[in-house]
N, C-alpha and C positions, 0 to 999 in steps of 0.2 A: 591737541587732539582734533582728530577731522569729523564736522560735523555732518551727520547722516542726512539725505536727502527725501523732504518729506514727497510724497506724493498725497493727491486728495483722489479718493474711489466719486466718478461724477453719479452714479446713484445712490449712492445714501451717504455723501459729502462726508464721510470719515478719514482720516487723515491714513497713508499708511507707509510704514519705514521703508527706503528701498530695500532692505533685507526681505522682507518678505517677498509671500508671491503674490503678481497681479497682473491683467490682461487689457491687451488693446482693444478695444472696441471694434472699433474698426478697420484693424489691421490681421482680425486672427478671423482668416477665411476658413479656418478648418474647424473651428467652433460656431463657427457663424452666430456672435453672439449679438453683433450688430440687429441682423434679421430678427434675429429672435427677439429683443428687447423692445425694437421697433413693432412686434407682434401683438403683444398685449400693451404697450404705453406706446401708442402713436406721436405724443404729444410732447415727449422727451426731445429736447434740440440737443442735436452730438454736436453740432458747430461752436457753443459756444466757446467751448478749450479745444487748445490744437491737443490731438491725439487722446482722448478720453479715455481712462482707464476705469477696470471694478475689480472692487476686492475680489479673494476667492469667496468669502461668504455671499457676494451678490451674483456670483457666477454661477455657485450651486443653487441658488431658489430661483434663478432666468433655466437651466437647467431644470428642475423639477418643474415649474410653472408650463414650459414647453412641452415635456414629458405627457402633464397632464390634461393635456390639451390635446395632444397624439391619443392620448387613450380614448379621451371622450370621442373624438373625431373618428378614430377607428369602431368604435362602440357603436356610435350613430348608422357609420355605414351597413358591420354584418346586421344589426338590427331591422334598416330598411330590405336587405336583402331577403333576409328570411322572412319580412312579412307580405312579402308578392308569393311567397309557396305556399305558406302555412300561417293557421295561429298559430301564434307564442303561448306555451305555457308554460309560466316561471313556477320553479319550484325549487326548495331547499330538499336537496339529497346528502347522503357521508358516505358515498361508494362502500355500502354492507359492512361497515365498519363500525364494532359494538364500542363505544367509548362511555368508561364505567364514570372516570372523575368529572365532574360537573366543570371543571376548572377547563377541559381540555374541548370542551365540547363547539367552543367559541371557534380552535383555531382549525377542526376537523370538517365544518359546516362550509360549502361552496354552493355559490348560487351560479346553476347552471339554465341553458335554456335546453328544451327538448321538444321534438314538432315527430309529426306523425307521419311524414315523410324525410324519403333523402335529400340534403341540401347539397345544391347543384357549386360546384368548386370550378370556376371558369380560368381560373389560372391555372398553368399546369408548367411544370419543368419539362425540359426540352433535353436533359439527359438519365433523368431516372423518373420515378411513377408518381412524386412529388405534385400534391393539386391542393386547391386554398380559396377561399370566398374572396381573402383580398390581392390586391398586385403589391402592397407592402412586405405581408409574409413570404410574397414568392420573392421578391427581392431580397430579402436578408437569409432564404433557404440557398440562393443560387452563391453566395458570399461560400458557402463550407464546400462547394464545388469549386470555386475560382480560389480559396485560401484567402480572399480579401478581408480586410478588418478596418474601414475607415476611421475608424471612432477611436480617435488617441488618446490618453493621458498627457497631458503636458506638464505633469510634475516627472513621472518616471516611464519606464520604455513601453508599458501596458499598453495593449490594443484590442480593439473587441470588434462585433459586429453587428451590436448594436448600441446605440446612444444611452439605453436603457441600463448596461451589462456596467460603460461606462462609468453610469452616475454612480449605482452600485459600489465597481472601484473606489470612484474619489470621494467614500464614504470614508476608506482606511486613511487616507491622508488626512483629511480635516479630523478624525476621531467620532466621526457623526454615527453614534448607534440608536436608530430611531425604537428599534422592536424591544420593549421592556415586558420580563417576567411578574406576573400580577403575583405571582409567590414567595421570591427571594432578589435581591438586586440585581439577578443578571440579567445582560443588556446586549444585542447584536448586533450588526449590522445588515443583516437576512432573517426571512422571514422564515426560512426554511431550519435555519442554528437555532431559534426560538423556540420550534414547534420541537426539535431533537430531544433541545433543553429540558422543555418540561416533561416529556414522556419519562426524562431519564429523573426526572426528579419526584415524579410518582411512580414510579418503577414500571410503567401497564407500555405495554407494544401491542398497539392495536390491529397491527397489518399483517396477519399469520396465512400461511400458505397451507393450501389443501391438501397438497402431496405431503407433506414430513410435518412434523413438529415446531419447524420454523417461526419464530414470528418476531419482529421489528419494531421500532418507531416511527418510519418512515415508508411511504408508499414507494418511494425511488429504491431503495435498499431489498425491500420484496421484488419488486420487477426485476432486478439484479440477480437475486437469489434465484426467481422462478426460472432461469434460462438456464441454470446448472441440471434443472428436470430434461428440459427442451432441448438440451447442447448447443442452445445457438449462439455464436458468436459474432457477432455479425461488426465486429471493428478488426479491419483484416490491415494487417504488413504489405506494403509495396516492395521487401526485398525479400522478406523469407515468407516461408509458409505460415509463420505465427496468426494466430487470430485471438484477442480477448473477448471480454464479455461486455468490459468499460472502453471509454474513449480516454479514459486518464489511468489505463494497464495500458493499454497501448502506447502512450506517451512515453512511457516510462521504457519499456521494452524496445522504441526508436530510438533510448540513447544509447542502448550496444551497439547499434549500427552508427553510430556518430561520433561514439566517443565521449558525446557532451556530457558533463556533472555539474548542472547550474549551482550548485545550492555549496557556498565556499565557506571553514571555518574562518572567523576572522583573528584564530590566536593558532594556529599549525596549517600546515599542507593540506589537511584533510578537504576531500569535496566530493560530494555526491548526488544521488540522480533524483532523489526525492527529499523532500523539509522535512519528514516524519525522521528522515536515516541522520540529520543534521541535529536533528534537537536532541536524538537518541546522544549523539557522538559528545556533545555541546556537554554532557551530562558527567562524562568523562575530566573535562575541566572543573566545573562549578562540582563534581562531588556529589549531585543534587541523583535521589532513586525518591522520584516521586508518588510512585504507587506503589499504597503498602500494605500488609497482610491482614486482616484481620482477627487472625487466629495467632499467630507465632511474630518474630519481630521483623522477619522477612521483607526487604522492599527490593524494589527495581527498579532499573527505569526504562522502563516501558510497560505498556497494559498486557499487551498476548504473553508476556513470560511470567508475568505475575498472575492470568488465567492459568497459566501451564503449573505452577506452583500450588495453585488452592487446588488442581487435582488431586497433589498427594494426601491433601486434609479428607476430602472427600472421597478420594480413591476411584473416582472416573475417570471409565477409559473411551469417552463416547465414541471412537472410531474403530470400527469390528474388522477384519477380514472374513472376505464372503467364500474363504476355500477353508481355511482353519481356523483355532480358537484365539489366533493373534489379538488382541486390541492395545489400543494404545493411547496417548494425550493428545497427542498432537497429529495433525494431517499427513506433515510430509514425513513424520515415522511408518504412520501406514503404508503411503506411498513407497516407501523405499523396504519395507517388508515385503508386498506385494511384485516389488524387482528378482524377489527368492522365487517364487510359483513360475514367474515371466520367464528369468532367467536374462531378462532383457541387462545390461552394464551400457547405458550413455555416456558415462564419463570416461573419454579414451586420452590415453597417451598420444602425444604429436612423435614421438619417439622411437617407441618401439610400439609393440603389439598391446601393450597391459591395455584391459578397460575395467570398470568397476561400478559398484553402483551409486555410489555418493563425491560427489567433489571433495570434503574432506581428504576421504581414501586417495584420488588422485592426485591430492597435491603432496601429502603425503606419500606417495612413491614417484613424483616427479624430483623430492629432493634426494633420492638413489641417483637420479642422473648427475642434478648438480653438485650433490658430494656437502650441499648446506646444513648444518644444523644449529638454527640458528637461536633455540632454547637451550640456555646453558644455567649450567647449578651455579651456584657462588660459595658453595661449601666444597665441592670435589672438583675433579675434570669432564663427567658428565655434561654430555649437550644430547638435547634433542628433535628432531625433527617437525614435532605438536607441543603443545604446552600441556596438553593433557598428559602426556608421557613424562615432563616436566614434574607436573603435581604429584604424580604417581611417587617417581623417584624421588623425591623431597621427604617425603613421608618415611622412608626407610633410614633419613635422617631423624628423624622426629621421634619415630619408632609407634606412628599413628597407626591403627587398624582402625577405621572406622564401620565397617563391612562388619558386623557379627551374626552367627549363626545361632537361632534361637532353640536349637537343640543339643548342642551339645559347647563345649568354651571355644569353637574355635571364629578367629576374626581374621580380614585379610582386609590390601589396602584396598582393591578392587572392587566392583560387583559383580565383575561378570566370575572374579575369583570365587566370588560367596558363592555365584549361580552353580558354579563347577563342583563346588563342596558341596552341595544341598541332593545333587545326584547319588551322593553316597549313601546320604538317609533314603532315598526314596525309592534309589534303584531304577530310575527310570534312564532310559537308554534313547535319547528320541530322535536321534540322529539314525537312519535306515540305510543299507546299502540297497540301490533297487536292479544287481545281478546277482546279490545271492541275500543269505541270512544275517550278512554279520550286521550289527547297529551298536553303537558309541554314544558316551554320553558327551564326545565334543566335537565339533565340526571339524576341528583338526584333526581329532583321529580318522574318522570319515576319510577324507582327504588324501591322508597317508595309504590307509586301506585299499582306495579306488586305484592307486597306482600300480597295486598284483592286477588289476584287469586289463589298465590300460596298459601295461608295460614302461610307464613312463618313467625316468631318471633321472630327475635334475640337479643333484647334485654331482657336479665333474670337477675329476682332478688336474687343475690345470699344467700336471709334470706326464703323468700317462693319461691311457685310454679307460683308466676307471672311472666309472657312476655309479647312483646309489640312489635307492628310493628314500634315506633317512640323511638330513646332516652330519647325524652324531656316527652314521657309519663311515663319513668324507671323513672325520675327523681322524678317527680311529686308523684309518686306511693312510692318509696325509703324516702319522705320525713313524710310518714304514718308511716314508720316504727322509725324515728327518735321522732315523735311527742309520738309514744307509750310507747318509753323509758323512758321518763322523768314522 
């Protein structure tokens, strides 16, 4: 057996396997780790071993060491700046933030400084309104204009744009979670997951918006929210019109213009544009529906479906329509009921003329073109187009009704069937024609209806010149032309 080669780290003389990782001294100009060490230990000789190496543990505390030295250094300065304008007066402030648990009050508290004039920002960017007390901060602001990122990982392809951002990263490699919960054992590697942590573990969101009922754990998450008041979007597409609200919606929506799907299963084909849609997929294999109901035995895997679920416990529809009595669970149902008032169909056929209001719907009539169906029974010859049309049709195998009407015995496989049945009890008709009186209790009769005004005929006989505003009258007509044959 081949024996492994030791190496010694020349700062804390530990031995270390060549399997692991470790760094030249003096040869990695892009960490400049030489400079750095010779910064605070002048006294160290790198000559004495040809090519000195250090662990990664002594790379990350010459890293933090440096870090901390930038900070006070940076500190030093805006400090001197501001004391040629003005007194300093230091004071502890929690930006209007009522924090009820004692526990929390630690991580809400920020020592700011405040002077009683304006301080003067002598840096300024030379492509947008961008101005700063130091020449450091206008350096790493000019970096998101240039797309530069100096500041590598040298375990994996990560890049950042500042050293700071860095050290961060190469927290997840070494496993280093410095920020511990004084509550329960959890432990992060940001200060910001910490602070999430415990709001979510004493349940209080201190960061509530003035306009709506809003309110959060996080001051990042309300700035976020408050621009849905504002409309402002101010992270724009260089190809289309899009604009988000975030710089990481935007990312995401670059990769239809790319194509790209970082994030790969490593057991199927599967790949996609964000790690939220990987873990969701992941979930599929291992079996695993982690968030689960606390009412009934319901689980999922994911959290928005399992919010969407404890509506039916509670029966909330918190999103109203501002024309009619519509509400619903979820957002983009509104949104796509509100396509009914619009009248507005985004989703078009590359095809022919069809457009519609939901993606579903259009791929569901783009398989008319290709003639696919690609949901099939395994009890009959039945196939169909959606799998929900699948489930439907299974059940008449079954002989399930789960749909029942609580007024009178009848059940159906449907909802929208029960909804149809429920018109009988009630009598209501709320489908309208708006050129004359008639109104139906289904959008298809409507439908039918509108074609005495419009004169329209789509059903035609492909042997003569007959059309028909009903199917079942093609049918009828079609069976003339069978009857002639014989």
């Amino acid at each position: 057996m081949e024996e492994k080669t030791i190496n010694t780290c020349r700062i804390c003389l530990l031995e270390i396997v060549k399997t692991e990782h470790y760094y030249f001294i003096n040869n990695d100009h892009e960490l400049m780790l030489q400079s750095k060490l010779l910064d605070f230990l002048p006294e160290i000789d790198l000559n004495i071993t040809p090519n000195p190496i250090a662990c990664n543990r002594c790379m990350i505390t010459i890293e933090e060491i440096y870090q901390f030295k930038q900070v006070g250094m940076q500190t030093e300065t805006t400090i001197r700046s501001l004391r040629q304008q003005a007194v300093i007066k230091e004071e502890w402030i929690n930006d209007n933030i009522t924090v009820k648990h004692p526990e929390l009050s630690y991580y809400y508290k920020s020592k700011t400084l405040s002077t009683n004039c304006n301080v003067e920002k002598p840096f300024k960017c030379n492509i947008c309104d961008y101005s700063t007390t130091n020449k450091t901060d206008l350096k790493r602001h000019m970096c998101k204009h240039t797309g530069e990122k100096p500041f590598k990982c040298h375990v994996c392809d990560y890049c950042s744009i500042t050293d700071g951002s860095l050290k961060l990263h190469l927290r997840k490699h070494i496993g280093q979670k410095p920020f511990k919960c004084k509550i329960c054992d959890y432990c992060s590697d940001h200060e910001h997951n910490l602070k999430r942590h415990i709001t979510k573990q004493i349940s209080e969101r201190p960061f509530k918006c003035n306009i709506c009922n809003y309110c959060t754990t996080t001051k990042a998450y309300l700035k976020r929210h408050l621009k849905n008041h504002t409309g402002e979007r101010p992270f724009k597409c260089n190809i289309c019109d899009y604009c988000s609200v975030t710089r990481s919606i935007l990312k995401r929506h670059m990769c239809k213009h790319t194509g790209e799907k970082p994030f790969k299963c490593n057991i199927c084909d599967f790949c996609s544009i964000t790690k939220s849609d990987l873990n969701q997929h992941m979930c599929k294999h291992t079996g695993e529906k982690p968030f689960k109901c606390n009412i009934c035995d319901y689980c999922s895997v994911n959290k928005s479906i399992l919010k969407r679920h404890m509506c039916k416990h509670t029966g909330e529809k918190p999103f109203k329509c501002s024309i009619c009595d519509f509400c619903s669970i979820t957002k983009s149902d509104l949104n796509q009921h509100m396509r009914k008032h619009t009248g507005e169909k985004p989703y078009k056929c590359n095809i022919c003329d069809y457009s519609t209001t939901t993606m579903p719907l259009l791929k569901m009539h783009l398989q008319k073109h290709t003639g696919g169906k690609p949901f099939k029974c395994n009890n009959c010859d039945y196939c169909a187009t959606t799998m929900w049309h699948l489930k439907t049709h299974l059940q008449k195998h079954t002989g399930e009704k789960p749909f029942q009407c609580n007024v009178c015995d009848y059940s159906s496989i449907t909802k929208s069937l029960l909804k149809m049945h429920m018109l009988k009890h009630t009598g209501e008709k709320p489908y309208k024609c708006d050129m004359c009186d008639y109104c139906s209790a289904t959008r298809s009769q409507l439908k039918i209806h509108m074609r005495k005004h419009t004169g329209e005929k789509p059903f035609k006989c492909n042997i003569c010149d007959y059309c028909s505003t009903h199917m079942s009258n093609l049918k009828t007509h079609m069976r003339r032309h069978t009857v002639e044959s014989f």
